[in-house]
C-alpha positions in Angstrom: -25.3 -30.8 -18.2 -22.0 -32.9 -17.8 -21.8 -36.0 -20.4 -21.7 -38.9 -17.8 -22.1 -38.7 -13.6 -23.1 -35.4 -13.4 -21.5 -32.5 -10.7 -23.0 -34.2 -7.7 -22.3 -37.7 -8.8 -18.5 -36.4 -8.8 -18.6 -34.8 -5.6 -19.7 -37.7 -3.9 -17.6 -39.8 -5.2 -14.2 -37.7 -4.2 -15.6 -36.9 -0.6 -16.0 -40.6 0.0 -12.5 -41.5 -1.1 -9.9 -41.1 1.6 -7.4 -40.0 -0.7 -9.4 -37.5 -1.9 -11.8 -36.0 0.7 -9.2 -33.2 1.5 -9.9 -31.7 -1.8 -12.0 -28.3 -1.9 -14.9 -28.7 -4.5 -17.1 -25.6 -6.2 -20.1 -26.9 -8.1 -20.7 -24.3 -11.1 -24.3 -25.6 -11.6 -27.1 -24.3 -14.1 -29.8 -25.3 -11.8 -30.2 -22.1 -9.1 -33.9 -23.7 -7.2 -33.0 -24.5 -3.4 -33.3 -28.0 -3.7 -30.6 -28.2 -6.1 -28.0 -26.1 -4.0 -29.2 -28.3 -0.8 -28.3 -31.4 -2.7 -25.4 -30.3 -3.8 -24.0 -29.0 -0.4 -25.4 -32.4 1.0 -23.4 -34.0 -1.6 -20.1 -32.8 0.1 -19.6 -29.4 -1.9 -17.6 -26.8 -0.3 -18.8 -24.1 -2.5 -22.4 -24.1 -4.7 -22.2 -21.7 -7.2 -25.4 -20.8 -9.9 -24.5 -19.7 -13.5 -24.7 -16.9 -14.5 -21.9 -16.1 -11.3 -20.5 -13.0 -10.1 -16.3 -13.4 -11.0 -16.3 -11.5 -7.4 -18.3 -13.5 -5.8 -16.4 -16.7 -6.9 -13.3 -15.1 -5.7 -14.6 -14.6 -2.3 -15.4 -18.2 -2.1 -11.8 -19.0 -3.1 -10.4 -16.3 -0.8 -12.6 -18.2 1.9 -12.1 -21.3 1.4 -8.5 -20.4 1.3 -8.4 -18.4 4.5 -10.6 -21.7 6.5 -7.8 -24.0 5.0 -4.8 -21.8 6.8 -7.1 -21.8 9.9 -7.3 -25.5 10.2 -3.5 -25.6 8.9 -2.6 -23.4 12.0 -4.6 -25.3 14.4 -2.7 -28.1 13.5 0.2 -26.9 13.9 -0.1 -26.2 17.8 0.9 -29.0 19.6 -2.6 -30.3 20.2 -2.9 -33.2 17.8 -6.3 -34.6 18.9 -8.6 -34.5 15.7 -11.6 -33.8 17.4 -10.8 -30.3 18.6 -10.3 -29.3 14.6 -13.2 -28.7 12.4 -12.1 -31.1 9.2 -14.7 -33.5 7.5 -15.4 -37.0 9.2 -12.9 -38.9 6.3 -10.2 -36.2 7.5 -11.1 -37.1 11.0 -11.1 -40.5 10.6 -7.7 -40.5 8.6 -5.8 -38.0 11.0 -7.1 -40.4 14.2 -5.8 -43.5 12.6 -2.7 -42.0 11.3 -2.3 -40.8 15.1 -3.0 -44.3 16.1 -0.5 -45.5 14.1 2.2 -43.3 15.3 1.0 -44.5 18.8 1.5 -47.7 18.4 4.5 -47.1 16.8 6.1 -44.4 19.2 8.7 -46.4 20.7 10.4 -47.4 17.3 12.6 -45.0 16.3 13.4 -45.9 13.5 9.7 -45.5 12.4 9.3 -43.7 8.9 6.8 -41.9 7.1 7.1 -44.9 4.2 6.3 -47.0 6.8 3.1 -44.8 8.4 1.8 -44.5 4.8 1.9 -47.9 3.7 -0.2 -48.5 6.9 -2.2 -45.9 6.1 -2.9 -47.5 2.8 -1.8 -45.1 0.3 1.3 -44.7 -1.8 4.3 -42.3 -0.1 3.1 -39.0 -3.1 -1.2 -39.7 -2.1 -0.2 -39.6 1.7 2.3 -36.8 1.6 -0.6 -34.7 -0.3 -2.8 -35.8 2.0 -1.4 -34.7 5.4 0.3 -31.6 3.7 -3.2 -30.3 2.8 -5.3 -31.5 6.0 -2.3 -30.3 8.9 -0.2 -27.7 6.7 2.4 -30.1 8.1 4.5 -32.4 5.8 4.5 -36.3 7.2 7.8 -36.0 8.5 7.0 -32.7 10.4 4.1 -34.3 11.6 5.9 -37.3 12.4 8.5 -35.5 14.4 6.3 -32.9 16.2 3.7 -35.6 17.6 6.7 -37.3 18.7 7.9 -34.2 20.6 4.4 -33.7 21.6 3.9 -36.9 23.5 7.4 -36.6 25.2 6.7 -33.8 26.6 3.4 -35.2 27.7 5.8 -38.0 29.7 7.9 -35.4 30.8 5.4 -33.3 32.7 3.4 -36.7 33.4 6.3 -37.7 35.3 7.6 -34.6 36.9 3.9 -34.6 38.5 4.3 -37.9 39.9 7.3 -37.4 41.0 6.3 -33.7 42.9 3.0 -35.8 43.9 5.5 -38.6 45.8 7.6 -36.0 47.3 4.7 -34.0 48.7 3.2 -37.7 50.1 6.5 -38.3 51.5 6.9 -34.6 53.0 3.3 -35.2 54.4 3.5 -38.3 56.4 
């Protein structure tokens, strides 16, 4: 038994924080009855793990949790930045959708930085850059930048419609 909150205690407590919700916890718990693990899992645990533990099998956790992580990173990465569509928990949801409003309202200020997106975010310029690094694979700035692109092209084509939709009208009458 841990001196103090025990495991669960722990994992509640750093899947409720914003800053550090993106952080993959294994529980390595004596207690192997189902209501234990169920609580546990409930409690925000990525991984619950019963002692004594296979070394293989906790290395297949890793390599999973791993290999989910460069999923998610990858999805990001495409230039569909709606939250939503990505499987993260509802914190990293809720983070990424405000950090996207942010750069909304923001989007016709170029001279917008990441310093300023984190400090609306709440969180010092290190706690934010860890944050978005490990929830997008994307640094701020890359972030920054590519939702930038992202919704100019969205203009672009936008635009080019309407103006393809006027021409047509104009061709019609």
């Amino acid at each position: 038994m841990m001196p103090g909150p025990d495991g669960i205690e722990v994992c509640q407590t750093l899947k409720s924080d914003i800053k550090t919700s993106h952080i993959p916890i294994i529980l390595l718990s004596a207690r192997s009855n189902d209501e234990s693990k169920i609580e546990g899992l409930k409690s925000g645990a990525d991984v619950y793990l019963t002692k004594p533990f296979s070394l293989e099998v906790l290395k297949t956790q890793l390599a999973s949790l791993l290999d989910n992580r460069k999923k998610l990173h990858k999805e990001f990465k495409k230039l569909n930045f709606e939250p939503s569509t990505i499987n993260i928990s509802s914190l990293d949801e809720l983070f990424v959708e405000n950090m996207i409003d942010i750069i909304k309202d923001n989007i016709d200020n170029s001279t917008f930085t990441v310093q300023e997106l984190s400090n609306l975010c709440g969180m010092s310029r290190t706690t934010f850059f860890n944050k978005v690094k490990s929830i997008t694979g994307l640094k701020p700035t890359e972030f920054l930048r590519n939702y930038r692109l992202n919704w100019l092209v969205w203009v672009v084509i936008r635009r080019r419609c309407t103006i393809i939709l006027k021409k047509i009208y104009c061709a019609a009458l």
